[in-house]
C-alpha positions as CSV (number, residue, x, y, z in Angstrom):
1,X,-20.3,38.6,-4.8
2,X,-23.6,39.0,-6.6
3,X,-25.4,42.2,-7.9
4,X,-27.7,42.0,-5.4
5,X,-25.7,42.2,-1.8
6,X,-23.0,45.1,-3.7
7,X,-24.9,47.7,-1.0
8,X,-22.8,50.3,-2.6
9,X,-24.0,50.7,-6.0
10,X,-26.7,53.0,-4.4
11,X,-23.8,55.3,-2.6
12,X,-24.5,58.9,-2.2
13,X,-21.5,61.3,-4.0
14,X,-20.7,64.9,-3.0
15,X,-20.2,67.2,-5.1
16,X,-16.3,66.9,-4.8
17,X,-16.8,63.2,-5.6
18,X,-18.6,63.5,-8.9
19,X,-16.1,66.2,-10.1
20,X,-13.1,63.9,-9.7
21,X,-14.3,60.9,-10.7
22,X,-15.8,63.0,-13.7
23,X,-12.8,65.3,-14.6
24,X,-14.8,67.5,-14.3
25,X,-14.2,71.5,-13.3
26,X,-16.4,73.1,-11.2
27,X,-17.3,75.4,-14.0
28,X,-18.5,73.2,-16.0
29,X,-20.8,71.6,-13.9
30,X,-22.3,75.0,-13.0
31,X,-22.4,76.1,-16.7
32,X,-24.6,72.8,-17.0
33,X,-26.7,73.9,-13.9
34,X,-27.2,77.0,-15.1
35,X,-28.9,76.3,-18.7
36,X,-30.7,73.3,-16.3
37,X,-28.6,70.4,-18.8
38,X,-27.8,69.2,-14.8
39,X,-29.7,69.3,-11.8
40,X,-27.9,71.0,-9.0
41,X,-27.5,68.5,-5.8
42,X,-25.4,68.2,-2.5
43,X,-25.6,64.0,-3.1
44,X,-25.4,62.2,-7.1
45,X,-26.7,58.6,-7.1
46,X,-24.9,56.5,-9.5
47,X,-27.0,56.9,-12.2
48,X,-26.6,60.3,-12.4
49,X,-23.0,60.2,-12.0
50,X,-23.7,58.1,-15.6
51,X,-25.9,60.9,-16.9
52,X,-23.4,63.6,-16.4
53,X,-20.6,61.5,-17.8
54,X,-22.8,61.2,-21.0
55,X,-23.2,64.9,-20.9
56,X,-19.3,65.2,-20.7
57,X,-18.5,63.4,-23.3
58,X,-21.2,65.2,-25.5
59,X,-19.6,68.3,-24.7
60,X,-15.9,66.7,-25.1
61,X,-17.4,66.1,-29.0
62,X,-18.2,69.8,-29.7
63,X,-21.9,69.6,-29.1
64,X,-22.6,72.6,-26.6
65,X,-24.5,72.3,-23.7
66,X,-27.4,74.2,-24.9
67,X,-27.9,71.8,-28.1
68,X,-27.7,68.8,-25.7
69,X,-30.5,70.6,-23.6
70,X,-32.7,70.9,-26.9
71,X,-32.2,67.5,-27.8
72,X,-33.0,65.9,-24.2
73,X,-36.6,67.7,-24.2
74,X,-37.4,67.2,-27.8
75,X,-36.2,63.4,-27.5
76,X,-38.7,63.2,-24.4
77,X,-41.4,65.0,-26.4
78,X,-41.0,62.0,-29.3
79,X,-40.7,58.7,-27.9
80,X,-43.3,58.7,-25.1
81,X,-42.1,56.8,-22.2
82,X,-38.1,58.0,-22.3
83,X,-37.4,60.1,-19.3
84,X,-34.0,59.7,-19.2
85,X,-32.5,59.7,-22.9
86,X,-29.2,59.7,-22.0
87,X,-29.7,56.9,-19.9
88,X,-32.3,54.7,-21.7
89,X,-31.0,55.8,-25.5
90,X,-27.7,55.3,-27.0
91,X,-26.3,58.6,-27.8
92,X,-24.0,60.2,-30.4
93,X,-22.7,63.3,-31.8
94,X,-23.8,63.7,-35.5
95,X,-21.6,65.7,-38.3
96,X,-23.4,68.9,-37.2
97,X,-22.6,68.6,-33.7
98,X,-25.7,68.0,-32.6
99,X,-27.1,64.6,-30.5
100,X,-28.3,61.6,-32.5
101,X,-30.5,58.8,-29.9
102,X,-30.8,55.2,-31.1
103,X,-34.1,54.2,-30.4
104,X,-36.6,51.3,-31.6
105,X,-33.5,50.0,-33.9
106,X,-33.1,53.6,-35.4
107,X,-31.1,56.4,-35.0
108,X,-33.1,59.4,-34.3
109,X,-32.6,63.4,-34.4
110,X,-34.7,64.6,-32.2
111,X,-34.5,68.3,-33.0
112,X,-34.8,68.1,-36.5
113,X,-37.6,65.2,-35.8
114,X,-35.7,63.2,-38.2
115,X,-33.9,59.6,-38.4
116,X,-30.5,59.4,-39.9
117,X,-28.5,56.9,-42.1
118,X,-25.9,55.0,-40.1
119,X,-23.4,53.1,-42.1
120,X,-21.6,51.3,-39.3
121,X,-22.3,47.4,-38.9
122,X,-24.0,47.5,-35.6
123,X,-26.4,50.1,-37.1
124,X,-27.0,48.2,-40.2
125,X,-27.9,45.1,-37.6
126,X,-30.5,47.8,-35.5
127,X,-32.1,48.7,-38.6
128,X,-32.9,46.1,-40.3
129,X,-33.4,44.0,-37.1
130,X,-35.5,46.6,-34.4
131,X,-35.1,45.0,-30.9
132,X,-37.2,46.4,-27.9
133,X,-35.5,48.0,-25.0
134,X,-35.1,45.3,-22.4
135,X,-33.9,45.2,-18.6
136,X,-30.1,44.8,-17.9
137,X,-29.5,41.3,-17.5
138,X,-27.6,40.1,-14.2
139,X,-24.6,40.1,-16.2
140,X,-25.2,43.5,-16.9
141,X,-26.1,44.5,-13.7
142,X,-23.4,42.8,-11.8
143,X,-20.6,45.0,-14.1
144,X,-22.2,47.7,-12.8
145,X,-21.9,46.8,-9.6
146,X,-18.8,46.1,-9.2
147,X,-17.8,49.3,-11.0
148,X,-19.7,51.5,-9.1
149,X,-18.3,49.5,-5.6
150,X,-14.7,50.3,-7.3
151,X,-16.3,53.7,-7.6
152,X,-17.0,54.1,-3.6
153,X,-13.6,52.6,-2.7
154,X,-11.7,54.9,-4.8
155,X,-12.2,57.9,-1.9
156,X,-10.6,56.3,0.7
157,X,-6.6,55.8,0.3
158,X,-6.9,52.6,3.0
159,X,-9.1,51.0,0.2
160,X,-7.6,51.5,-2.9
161,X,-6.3,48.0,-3.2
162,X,-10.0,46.8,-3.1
163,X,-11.2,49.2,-5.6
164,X,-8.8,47.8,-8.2
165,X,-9.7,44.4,-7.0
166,X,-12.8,45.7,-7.8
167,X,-12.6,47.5,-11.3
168,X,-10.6,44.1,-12.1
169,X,-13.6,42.0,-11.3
170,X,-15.5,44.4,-14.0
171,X,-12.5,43.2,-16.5
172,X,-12.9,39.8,-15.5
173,X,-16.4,40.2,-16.9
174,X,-16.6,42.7,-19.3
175,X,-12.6,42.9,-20.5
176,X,-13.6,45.7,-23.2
177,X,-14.7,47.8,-20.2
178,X,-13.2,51.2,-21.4
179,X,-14.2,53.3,-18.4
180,X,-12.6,50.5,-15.9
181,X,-9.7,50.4,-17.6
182,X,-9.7,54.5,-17.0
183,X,-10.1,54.1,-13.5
184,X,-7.6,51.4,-13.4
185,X,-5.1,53.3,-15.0
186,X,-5.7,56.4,-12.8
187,X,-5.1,54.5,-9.5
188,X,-2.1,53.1,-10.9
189,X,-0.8,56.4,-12.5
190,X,-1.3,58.2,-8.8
191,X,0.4,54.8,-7.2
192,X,3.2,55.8,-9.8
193,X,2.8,52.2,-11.3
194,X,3.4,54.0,-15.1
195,X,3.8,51.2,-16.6
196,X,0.2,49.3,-15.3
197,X,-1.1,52.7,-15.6
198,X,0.1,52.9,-19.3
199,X,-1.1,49.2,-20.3
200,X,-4.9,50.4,-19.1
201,X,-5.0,53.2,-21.0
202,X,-4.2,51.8,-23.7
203,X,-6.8,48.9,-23.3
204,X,-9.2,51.9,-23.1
205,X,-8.6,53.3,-26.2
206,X,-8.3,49.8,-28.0
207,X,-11.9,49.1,-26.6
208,X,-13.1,52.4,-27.7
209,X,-11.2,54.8,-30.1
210,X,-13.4,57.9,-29.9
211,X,-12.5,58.2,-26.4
212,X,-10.6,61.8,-25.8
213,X,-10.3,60.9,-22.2
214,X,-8.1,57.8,-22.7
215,X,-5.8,59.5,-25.2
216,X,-5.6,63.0,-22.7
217,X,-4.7,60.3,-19.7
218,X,-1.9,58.3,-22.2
219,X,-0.5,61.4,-23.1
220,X,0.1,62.5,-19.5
221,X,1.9,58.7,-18.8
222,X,4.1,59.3,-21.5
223,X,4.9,63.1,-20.5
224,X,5.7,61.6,-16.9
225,X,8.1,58.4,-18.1
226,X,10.1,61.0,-20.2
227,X,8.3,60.2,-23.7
228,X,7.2,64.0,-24.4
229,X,7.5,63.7,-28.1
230,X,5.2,60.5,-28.0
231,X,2.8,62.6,-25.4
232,X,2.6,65.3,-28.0
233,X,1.6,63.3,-30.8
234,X,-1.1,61.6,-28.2
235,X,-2.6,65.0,-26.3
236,X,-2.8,66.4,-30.4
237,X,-5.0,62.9,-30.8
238,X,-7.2,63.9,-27.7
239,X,-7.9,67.1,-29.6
240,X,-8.9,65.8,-32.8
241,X,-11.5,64.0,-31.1
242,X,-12.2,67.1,-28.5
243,X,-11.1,70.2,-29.8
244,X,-12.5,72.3,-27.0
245,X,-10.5,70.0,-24.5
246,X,-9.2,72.7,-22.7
247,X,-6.8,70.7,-20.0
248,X,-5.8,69.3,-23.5
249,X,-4.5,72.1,-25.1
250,X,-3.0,73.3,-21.5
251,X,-1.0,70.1,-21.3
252,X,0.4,70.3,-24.8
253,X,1.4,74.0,-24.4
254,X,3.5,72.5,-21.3
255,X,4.8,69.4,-23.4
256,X,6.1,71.9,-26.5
257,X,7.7,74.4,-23.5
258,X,9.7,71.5,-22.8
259,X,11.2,70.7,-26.0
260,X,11.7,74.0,-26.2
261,X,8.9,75.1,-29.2
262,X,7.5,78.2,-27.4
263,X,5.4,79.5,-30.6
264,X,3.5,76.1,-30.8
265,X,3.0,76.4,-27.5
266,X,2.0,79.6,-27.7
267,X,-1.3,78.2,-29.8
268,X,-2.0,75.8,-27.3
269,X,-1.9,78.6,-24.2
270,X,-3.9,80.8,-26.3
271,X,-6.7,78.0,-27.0
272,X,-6.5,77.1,-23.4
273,X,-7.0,80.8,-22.3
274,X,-10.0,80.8,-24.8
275,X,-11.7,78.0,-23.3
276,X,-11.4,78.3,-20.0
277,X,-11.1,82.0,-18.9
């Protein structure tokens, strides 16, 4: 099925949608609504289920909401024409938790009005070779179709099976798709198909390594399958990437209860207690 007929790429999601697909609390999203990071809405589109991801895992970094706010408006003040940085930018965390865009081949801090050395290969290929931003290509457009169809399909139990035909069609073209291979894993893990659900998330994190989310949703497949010293050692990865990762630290406080470490627990409550009162 092409790009183009895949009608449900332009879906409306509630409110309840976008926090579970998300993880998401509902605290969160109003924290964001309230410093105006998110706009509130009944109805998301899509793409602003994309922004608000972005915004997620910005926050799962330690960059607070209010530095992610800064940057959006200063980015939009320096590169005339971006009205969606988060969207039409790559963007990072930097060392001082703030939000580095990648922009004309360079990597930019907006709120310092500075651009920054990036060491990694791909950066070393932007810099030296700037490359326009250009439209999606249908390749590009047809992943996102199909993930955002396996998206829409997710809600309903009856259609389940087609939204992991669905996410699988995104793998067929796009095999390092880390959030597909979330989704995957999530439908499997509530199917109680651990060991599908176990083999996706691991895909995730092979495709990207930074991702907290991956290591949080391994962790809770290797609590369930009996594993719990192999889940502590992954939720304690999930924190090093996130330390404010508060269902993190909640899930690690239950996994040391169980092997029966109550004052290492103990930390984890307390953390969790902090960040979500």
């Amino acid at each position: 099925m092409s790009a183009s007929v895949m009608t449900l790429c332009v879906a409306v999601y509630s409110r309840t949608d976008l926090l579970r697909i998300l993880h998401v609390t509902p605290r969160q999203l109003a924290n964001w609504e309230r410093i105006g990071l998110v706009t509130s809405a009944e109805g998301y589109s899509f793409s602003d289920l994309l922004e608000i991801k972005k915004v997620r895992d910005l926050c799962a970094m330690s960059v607070r909401p209010a530095v992610i706010r800064q940057s959006l408006d200063a980015m939009r003040k320096q590169a005339a024409g971006v009205e969606k940085p988060l969207l039409e930018a790559g963007a990072s965390s930097t060392a001082k938790h703030r939000v580095a865009f990648r922009h004309q081949g360079k990597l930019l801090e907006p709120i310092a009005g500075q651009f920054l050395m990036d060491f990694s290969e791909r950066e070393k290929v932007l810099t030296t070779t700037p490359v326009p931003r250009s439209e999606p290509t249908p390749r590009e457009n047809e992943v996102a179709a199909w993930f955002a169809r396996g998206i829409a399909l997710e809600e309903d139990p009856g259609t389940q099976a087609d939204a992991i035909a669905a996410y699988h069609q995104v793998l067929e073209i796009q095999p390092q798709h880390a959030a597909a291979h979330i989704n995957l894993g999530t439908l499997y893990y509530n199917r109680h198909e651990f060991g599908l659900a176990e083999k996706h998330y691991r895909h995730a994190i092979e495709a990207d390594t930074r991702y907290a989310l991956a290591y949080f949703d391994l962790g809770n497949v290797l609590d369930e399958t009996g594993r719990v010293q192999e889940a502590i050692q992954t939720y304690k990865t999930a924190l090093q990437l996130a330390p404010t990762y508060a269902d993190a630290h909640y899930n690690l406080a239950l996994a040391f209860e169980k092997i029966r470490e109550p004052r290492k627990a103990l930390k984890h409550w307390q953390s969790y207690v902090r960040l979500d009162t």
